[in-house]
C-alpha positions as CSV (number, residue, x, y, z in Angstrom):
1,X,7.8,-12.2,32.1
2,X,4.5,-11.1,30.1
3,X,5.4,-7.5,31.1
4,X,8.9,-7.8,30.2
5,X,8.1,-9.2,26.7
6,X,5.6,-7.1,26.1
7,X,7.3,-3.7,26.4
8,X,10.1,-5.3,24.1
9,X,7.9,-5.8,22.3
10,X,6.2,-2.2,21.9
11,X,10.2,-1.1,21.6
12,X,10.9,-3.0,18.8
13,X,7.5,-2.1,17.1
14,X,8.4,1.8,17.9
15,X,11.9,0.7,16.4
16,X,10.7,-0.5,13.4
17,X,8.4,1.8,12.6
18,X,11.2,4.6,12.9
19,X,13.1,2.5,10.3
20,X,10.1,1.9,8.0
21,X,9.0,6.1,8.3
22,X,12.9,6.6,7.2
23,X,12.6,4.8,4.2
24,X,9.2,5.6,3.6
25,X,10.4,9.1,3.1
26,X,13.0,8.2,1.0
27,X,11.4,6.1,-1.6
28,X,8.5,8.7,-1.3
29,X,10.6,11.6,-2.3
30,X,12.4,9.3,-5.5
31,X,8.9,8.3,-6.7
32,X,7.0,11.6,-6.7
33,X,10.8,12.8,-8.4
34,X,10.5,9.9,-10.7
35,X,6.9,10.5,-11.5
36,X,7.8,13.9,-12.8
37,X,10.8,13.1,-15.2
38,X,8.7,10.3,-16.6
39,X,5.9,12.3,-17.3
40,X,7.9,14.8,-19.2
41,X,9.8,12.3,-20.8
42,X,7.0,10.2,-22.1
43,X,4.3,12.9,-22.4
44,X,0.6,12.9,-20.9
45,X,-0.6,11.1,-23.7
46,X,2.1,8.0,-23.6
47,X,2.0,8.0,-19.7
48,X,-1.6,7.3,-19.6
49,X,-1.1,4.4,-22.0
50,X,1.6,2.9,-20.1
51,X,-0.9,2.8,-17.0
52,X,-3.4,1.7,-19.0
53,X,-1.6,-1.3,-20.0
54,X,0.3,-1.8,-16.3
55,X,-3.8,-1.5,-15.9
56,X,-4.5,-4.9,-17.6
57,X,-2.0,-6.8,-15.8
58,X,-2.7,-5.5,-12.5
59,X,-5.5,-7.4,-12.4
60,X,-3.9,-9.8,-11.8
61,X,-1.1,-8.2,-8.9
62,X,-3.7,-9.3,-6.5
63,X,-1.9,-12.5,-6.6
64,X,1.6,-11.9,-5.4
65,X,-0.3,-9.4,-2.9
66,X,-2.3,-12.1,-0.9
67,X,-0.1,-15.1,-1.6
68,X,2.4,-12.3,0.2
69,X,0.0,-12.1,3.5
70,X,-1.6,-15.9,3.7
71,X,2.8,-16.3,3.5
72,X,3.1,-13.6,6.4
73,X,0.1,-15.3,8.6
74,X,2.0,-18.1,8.0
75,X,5.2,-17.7,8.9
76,X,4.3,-15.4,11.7
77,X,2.0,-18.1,13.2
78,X,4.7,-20.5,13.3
79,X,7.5,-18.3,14.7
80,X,4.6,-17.4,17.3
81,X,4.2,-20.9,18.2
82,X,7.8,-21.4,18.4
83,X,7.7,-24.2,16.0
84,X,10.5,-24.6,13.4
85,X,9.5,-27.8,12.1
86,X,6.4,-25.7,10.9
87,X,8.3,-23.2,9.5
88,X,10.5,-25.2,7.2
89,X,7.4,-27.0,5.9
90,X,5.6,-23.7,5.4
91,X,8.5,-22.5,3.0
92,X,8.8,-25.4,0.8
93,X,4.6,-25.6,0.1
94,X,4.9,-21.7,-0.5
95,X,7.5,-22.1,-3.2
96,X,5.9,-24.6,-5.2
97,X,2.3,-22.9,-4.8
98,X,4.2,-19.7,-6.0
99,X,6.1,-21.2,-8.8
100,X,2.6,-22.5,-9.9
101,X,1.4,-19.0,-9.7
102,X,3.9,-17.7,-11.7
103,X,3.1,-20.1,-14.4
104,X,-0.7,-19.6,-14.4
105,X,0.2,-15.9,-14.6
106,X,2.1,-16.0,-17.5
107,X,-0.2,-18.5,-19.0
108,X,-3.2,-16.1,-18.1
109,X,-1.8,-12.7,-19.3
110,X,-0.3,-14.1,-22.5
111,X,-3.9,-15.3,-23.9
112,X,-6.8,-13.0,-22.4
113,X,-5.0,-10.4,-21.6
114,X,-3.1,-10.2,-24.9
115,X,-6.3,-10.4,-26.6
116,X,-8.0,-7.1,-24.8
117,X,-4.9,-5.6,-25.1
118,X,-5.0,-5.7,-28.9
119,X,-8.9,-5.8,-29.4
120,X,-10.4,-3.8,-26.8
121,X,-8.0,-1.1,-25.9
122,X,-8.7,2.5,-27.0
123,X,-5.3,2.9,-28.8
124,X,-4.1,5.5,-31.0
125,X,-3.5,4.8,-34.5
126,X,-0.1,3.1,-34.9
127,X,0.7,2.7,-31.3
128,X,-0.3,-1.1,-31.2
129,X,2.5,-2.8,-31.8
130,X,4.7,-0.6,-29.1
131,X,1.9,-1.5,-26.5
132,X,1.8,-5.4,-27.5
133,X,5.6,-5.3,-26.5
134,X,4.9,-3.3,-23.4
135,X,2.5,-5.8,-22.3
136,X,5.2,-8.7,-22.8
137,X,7.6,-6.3,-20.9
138,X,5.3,-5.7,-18.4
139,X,4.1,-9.5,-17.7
140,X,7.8,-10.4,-17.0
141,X,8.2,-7.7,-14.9
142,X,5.2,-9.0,-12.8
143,X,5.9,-12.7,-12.7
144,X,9.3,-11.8,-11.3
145,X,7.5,-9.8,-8.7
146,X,5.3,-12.1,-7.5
147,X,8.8,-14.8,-7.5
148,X,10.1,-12.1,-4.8
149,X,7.2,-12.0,-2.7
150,X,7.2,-15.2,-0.5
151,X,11.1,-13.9,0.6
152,X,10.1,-10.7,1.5
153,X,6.9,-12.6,3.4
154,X,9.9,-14.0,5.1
155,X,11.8,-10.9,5.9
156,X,8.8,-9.4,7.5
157,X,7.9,-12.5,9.2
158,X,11.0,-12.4,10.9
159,X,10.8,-8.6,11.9
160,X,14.0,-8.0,10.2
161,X,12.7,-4.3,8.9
162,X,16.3,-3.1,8.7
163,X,17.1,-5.6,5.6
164,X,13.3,-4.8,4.6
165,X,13.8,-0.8,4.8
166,X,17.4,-1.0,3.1
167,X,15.7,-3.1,-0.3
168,X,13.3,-0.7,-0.4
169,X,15.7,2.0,-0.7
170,X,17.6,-0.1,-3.1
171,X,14.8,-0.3,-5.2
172,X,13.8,3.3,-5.4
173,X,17.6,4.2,-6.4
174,X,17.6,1.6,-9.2
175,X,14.5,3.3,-10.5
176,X,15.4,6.2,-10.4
177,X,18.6,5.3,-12.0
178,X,16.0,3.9,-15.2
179,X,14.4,7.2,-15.2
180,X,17.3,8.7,-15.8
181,X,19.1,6.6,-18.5
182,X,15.3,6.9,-20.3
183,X,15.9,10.2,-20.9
184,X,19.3,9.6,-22.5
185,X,18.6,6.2,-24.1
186,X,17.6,5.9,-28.4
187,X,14.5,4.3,-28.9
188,X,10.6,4.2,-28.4
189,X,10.4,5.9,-24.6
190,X,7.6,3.8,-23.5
191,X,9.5,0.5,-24.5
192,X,12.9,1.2,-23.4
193,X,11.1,2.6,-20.0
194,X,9.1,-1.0,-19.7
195,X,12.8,-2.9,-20.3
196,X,14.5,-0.5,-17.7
197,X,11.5,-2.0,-15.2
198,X,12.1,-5.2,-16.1
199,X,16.2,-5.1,-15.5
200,X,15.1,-2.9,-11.8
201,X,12.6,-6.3,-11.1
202,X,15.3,-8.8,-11.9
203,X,18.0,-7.0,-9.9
204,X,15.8,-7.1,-6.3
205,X,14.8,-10.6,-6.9
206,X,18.2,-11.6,-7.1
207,X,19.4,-9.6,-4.2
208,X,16.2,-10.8,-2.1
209,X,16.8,-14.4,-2.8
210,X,20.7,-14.1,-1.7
211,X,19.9,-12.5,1.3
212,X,16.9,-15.1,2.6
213,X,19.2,-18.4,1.8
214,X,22.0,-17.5,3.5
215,X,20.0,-16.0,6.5
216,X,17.0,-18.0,7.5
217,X,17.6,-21.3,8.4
218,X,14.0,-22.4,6.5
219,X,14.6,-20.7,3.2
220,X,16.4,-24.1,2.4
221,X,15.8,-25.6,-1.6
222,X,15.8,-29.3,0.8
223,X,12.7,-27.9,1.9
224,X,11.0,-27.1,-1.1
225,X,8.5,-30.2,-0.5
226,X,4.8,-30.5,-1.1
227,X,2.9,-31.4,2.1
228,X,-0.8,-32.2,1.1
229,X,-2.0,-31.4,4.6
230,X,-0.5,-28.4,4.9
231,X,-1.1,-27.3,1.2
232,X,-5.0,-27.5,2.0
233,X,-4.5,-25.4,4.8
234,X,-2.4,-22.9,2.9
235,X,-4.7,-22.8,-0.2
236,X,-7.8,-22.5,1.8
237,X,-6.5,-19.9,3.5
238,X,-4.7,-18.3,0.2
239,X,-7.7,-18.8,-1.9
240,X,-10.2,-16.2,0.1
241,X,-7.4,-13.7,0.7
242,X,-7.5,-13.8,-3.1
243,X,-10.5,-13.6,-3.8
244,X,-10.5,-10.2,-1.6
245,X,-7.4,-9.0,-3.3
246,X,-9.0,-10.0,-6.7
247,X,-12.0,-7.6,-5.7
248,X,-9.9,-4.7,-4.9
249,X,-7.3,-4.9,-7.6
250,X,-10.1,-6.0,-10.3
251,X,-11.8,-2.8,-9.0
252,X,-9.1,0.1,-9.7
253,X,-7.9,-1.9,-12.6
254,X,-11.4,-1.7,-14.3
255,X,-12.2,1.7,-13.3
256,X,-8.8,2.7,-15.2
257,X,-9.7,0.6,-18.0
258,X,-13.6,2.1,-17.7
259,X,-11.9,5.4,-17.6
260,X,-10.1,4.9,-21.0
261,X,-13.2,3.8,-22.4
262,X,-15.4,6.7,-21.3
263,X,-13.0,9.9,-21.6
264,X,-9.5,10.6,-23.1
265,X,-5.6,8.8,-21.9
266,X,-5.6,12.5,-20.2
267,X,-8.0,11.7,-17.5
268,X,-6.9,8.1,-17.3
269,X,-3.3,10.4,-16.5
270,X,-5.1,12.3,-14.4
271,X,-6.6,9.3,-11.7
272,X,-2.5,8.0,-12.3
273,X,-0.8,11.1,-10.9
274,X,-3.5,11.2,-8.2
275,X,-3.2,7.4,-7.1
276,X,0.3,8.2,-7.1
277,X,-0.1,10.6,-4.6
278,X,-2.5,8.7,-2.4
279,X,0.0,5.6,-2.6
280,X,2.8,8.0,-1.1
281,X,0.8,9.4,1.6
282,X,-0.5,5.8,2.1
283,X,2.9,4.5,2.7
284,X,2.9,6.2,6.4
285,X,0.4,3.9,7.2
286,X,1.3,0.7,5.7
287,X,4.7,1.0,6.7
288,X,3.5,1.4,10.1
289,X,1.1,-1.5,9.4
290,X,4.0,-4.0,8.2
291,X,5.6,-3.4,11.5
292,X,2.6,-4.3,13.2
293,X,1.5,-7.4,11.5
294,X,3.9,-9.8,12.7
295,X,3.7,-9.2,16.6
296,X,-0.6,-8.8,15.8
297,X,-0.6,-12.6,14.3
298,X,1.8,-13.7,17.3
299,X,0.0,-12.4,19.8
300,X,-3.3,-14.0,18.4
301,X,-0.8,-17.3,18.2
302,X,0.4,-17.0,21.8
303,X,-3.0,-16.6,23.4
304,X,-2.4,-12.8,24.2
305,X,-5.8,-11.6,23.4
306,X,-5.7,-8.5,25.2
307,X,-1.9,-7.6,24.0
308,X,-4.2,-8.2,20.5
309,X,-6.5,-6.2,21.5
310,X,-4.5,-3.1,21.8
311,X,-2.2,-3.7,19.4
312,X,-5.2,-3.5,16.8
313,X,-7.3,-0.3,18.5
314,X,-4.0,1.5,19.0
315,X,-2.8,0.4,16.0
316,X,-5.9,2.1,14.5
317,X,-5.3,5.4,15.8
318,X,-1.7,5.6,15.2
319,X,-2.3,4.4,11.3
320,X,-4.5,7.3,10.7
321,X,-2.2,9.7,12.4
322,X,0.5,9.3,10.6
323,X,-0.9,9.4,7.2
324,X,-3.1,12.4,8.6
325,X,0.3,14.4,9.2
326,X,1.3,14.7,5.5
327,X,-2.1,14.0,4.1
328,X,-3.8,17.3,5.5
329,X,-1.4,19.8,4.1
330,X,-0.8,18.0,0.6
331,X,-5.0,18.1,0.2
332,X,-5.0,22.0,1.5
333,X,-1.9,22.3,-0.7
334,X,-2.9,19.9,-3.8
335,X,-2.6,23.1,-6.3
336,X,0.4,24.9,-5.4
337,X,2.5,21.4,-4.7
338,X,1.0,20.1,-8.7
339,X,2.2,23.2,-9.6
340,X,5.9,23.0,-8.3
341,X,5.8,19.2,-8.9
342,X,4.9,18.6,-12.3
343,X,4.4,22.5,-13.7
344,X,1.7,21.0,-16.3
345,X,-0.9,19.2,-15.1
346,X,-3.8,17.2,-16.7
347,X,-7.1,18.0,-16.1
348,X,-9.1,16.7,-13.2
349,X,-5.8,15.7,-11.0
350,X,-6.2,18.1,-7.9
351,X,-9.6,16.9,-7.7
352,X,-9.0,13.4,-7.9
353,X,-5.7,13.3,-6.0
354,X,-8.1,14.9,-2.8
355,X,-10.7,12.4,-3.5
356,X,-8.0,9.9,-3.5
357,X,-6.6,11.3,0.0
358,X,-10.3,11.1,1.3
359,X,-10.3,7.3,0.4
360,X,-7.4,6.3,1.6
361,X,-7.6,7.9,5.0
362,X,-10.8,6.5,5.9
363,X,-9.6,2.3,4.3
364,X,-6.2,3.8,7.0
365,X,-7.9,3.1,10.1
366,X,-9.1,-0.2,8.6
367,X,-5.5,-1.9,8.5
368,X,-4.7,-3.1,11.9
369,X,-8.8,-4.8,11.5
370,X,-7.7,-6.4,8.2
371,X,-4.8,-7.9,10.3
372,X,-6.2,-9.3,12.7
373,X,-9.0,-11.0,10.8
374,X,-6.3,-13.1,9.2
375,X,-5.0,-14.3,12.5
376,X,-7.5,-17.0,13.2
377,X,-7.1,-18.2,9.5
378,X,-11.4,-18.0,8.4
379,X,-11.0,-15.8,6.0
380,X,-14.6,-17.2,3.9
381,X,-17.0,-14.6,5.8
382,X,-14.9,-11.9,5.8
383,X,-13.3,-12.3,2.0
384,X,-16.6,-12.8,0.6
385,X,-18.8,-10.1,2.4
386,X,-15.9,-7.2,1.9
387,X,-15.3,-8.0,-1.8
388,X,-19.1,-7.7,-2.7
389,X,-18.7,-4.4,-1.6
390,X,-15.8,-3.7,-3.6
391,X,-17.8,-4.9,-6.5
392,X,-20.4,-2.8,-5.9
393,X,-18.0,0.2,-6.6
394,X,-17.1,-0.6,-9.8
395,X,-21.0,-1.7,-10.5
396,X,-22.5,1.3,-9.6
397,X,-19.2,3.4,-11.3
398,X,-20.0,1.7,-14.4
399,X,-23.9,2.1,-13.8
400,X,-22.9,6.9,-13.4
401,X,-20.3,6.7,-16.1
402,X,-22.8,5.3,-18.2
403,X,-25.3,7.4,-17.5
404,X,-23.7,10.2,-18.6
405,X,-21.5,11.5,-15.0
406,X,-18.7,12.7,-14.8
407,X,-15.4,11.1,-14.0
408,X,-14.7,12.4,-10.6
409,X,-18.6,10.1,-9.7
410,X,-16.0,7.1,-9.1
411,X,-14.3,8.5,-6.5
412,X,-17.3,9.7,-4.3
413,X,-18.8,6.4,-4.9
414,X,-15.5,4.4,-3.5
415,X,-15.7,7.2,-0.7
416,X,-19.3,6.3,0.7
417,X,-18.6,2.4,0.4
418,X,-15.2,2.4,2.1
419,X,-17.2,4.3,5.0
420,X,-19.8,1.0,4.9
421,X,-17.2,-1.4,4.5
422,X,-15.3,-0.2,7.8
423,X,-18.3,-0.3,9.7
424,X,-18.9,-4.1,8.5
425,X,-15.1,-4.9,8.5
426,X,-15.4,-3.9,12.1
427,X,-18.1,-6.2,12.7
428,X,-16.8,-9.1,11.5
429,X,-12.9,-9.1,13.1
430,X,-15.5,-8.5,16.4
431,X,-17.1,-12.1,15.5
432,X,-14.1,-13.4,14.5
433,X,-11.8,-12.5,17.6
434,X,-13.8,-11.4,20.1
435,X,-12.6,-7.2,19.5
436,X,-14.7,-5.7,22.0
437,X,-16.2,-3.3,19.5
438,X,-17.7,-0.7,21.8
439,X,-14.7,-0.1,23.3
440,X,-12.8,-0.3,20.4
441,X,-14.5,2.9,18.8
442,X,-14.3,4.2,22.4
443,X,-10.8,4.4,21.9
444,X,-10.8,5.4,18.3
445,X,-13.2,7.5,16.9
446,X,-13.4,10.8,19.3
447,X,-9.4,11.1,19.0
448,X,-9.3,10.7,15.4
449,X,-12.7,12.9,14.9
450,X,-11.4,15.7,17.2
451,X,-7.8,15.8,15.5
452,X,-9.6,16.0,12.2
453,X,-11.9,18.9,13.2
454,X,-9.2,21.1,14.8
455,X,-6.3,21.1,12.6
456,X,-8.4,21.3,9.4
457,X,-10.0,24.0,10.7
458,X,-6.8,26.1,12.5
459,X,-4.9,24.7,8.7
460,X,-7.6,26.8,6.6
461,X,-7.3,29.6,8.4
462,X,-3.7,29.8,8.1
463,X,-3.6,29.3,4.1
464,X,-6.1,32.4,3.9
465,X,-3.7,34.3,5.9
466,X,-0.7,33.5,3.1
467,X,-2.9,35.4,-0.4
468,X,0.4,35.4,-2.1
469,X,1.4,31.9,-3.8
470,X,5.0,32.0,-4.6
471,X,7.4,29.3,-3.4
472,X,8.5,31.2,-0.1
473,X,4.6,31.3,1.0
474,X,3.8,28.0,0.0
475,X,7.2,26.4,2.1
476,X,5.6,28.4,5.0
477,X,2.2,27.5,4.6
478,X,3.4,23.8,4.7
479,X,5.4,24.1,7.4
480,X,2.8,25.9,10.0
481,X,0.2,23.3,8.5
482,X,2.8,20.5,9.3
483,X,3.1,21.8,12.7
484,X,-0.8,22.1,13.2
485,X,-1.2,18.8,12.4
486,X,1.1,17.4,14.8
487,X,0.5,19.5,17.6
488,X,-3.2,18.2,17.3
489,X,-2.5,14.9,17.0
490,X,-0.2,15.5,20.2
491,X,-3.0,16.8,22.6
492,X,-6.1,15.6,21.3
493,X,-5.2,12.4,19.8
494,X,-2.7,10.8,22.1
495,X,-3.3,9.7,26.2
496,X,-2.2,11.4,28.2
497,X,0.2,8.5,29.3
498,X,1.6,8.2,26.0
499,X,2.1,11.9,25.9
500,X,4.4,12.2,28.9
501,X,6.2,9.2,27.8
502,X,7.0,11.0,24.4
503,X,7.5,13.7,26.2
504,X,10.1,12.3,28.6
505,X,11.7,10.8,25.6
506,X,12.1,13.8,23.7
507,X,13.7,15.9,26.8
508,X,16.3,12.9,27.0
509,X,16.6,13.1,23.6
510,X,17.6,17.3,23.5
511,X,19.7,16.5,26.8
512,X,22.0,14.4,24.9
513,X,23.2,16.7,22.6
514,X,26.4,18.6,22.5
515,X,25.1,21.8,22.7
């Protein structure tokens, strides 16, 4: 019976993750599309003041983001445990909490961060007014995002990806649908582009709320209860996840806002356009990662330690793979794709967007680790060690920028400290689970070393054969890098069992079709 459930459970996992990689490209391609038109629409100088003002309330986006996982651990744990009563109770102490939250938000934003807004943002003459009414824009836009992420907690909880990949797509074709009516609307650009955001927001909370009450037996307003008991539990668990979400969000947040006080809206452009880029390649890997976290936390649930266990040193491997496969010939290609993407760029943005690349590839192999330390629920340890590290970048970042550095300093310093932070993140889900670590990087590191070292190396050589950098060269270059990268990953990072099974798959696969 183990067996059985467990190789449904890899098939739905495989399943889900196809889904996820379909809409990942999808919304990938719409948001590097959308990036472009709203660059050119607004200009440099008014897109870096947008994200310097989405800057100032995303400190506080670390909210909906762990209230979003404790939600997830949550749920998961219950449906792991089989236990519905559980699950109902769960739902109505997560609604209040995040009503709450939503309140404190707007209560928060709308006094301290008003007041940097208009006393300690580098704005140019005239422009303060438009960016007070961005901010108000952009804190409605926020509080509605963090009302719509307990139901898609729930979604994922429940493994229903389909519904989860679908929104997503929704959501990507409502903003690009903004992007377009902002460059044929009257007005201020940067206002009518923050009340287009807004409308997008208020649209998928809607449509996520419909689709949870009428489909989850637990997403019930008869449930929406406070239970003291399990309120402590929640909040306890809730209140170090935010605290490690504070330090990570607080850290890219103030380095934008450092940014804006050192150099000019350009470079603050710049580290935009190339965390854009990061995000997209990123979204291999968390999509891959959101498949993975239910069946991680109800394994851990279900006393299946060892199903764990592989589920998080697989996972590892499998994350970095798949952002590795578009990541490696977008940072060999950063120029020429800039080029064709936005035809102007701003200074420093292929620099950063590798740098960016670098980062988020090594934090990559980290996911399936942050998982499973949330499954036993002592978050304390973990929360607090992890975000004094992430401190620590934006200290010393300060500490170089001060000192006279230049801006590309906070980058390499996020670099080395996400290298440290793996190797004590590692430590700690070992303590916490009982990961065999050995084994774990075992498993890991000679595959994902060995992929690295080949296809980078065969990648390089190619792009020096291909002098010439017009469009037909660069589509080929791509392509051939593309297919380096995956035939590495094939025979150096896979087993050998997984590599006949794929194999055998894929012969099916070509015997099936009509030709």
């Amino acid at each position: 019976m183990l067996t059985e459930t467990k190789s449904n459970r890899n098939k739905r996992i495989a399943k889900n993750t196809l889904l996820l990689y379909s809409r990942m490209l999808i919304t990938m391609g719409v948001s590097l599309y959308t990036v472009r038109i709203v660059l050119n629409t607004l200009g440099a100088e008014d897109y870096g003041l947008y994200n310097v003002v989405g800057g100032v309330v995303a400190i506080l986006s670390f909210l909906p983001g762990s209230m979003a996982s404790a939600t997830q651990r949550f749920f998961s744990h219950a449906l792991g445990q089989q236990d519905q009563n559980k699950l109902n109770r769960v739902f109505g102490v997560n609604s209040i909490i995040y009503l709450g939250i939503g309140l404190a938000a707007l209560v928060i934003l709308n006094t301290g961060g008003l007041w940097f807004v208009e006393n300690h943002l580098e704005v140019p003459d005239g422009r303060l007014d438009t960016l007070v009414s961005l901010f108000y824009l952009a804190v409605f836009t926020f509080v509605l995002t963090i009302l719509k992420s307990p139901l898609m907690a729930m979604i994922i909880a429940h493994e229903d990806m389909k519904i989860y990949a679908y929104m997503a797509i929704v959501d990507a074709i409502l903003k690009l649908a903004a992007v377009f009516l902002l460059i044929y609307l009257p007005g201020d650009k940067i206002l009518v582009y923050g009340l287009l955001l807004l409308l997008v927001s208020l649209i998928d909370t809607t449509i996520y709320s419909i689709i949870c009450f009428n489909r989850y037996a637990e997403c019930q307003i008869k449930y929406i209860r406070w239970d003291a008991g399990l309120a402590r539990e929640v909040v306890g668990f809730t209140g170090w996840t935010l605290f490690g979400q504070l330090t990570t969000v607080a850290r890219g947040a103030a380095i934008t806002i450092l940014l804006n006080q050192y150099f000019t809206p350009i470079v603050v452009a710049a580290r935009s356009i190339a965390g854009n880029i990061a995000s997209q390649s990123n979204k291999l890997a968390t999509q891959f990662n959101t498949s993975l976290y239910p069946p991680i936390i109800k394994s851990y649930a279900a006393n299946e330690k060892e199903e764990m266990f592989a589920l998080v040193t697989n996972g590892s491997k499998a994350t970095f793979f798949l952002m590795w496969i578009l990541a490696l010939p977008v940072f060999i290609e950063m120029e020429s794709i800039l080029v064709y993407w936005l035809k102007e760029t701003p200074s420093y943005t292929v620099e950063f967007a590798r740098l960016s690349l670098v980062e988020g590839l090594i934090f990559s192999i980290s996911l399936p680790l942050t998982t499973a330390a949330r499954a036993p629920g002592k978050m304390a340890t973990y929360e607090s060690i992890l975000g004094f590290f992430q401190f620590s970048i934006l200290i010393v970042s300060w500490i170089l920028l001060n000192g006279g550095f230049g801006p590309e300093f906070v980058f390499y310093v996020a670099i080395l400290v996400n290298v440290i932070m793996f190797i004590v993140r590692l430590q700690i889900v070992g303590n916490l689970t009982g990961l065999p670590v050995v084994s774990y990087l075992k498993e890991t590191l000679p595959s994902i070393l060995g992929v690295i070292f080949i296809s980078t190396a065969l990648s390089l050589l190619i792009k020096d054969l291909f002098p010439v950098r017009d469009l037909f060269y660069f589509a080929v270059s791509l392509v051939i890098i593309f297919g380096i990268t995956a035939i590495s990953i094939y025979y150096i990072g896979l087993p050998s069992k997984i590599r006949k099974k794929l194999t055998k798959l894929i012969h099916s696969k070509l015997k099936s079709l009509p030709f």
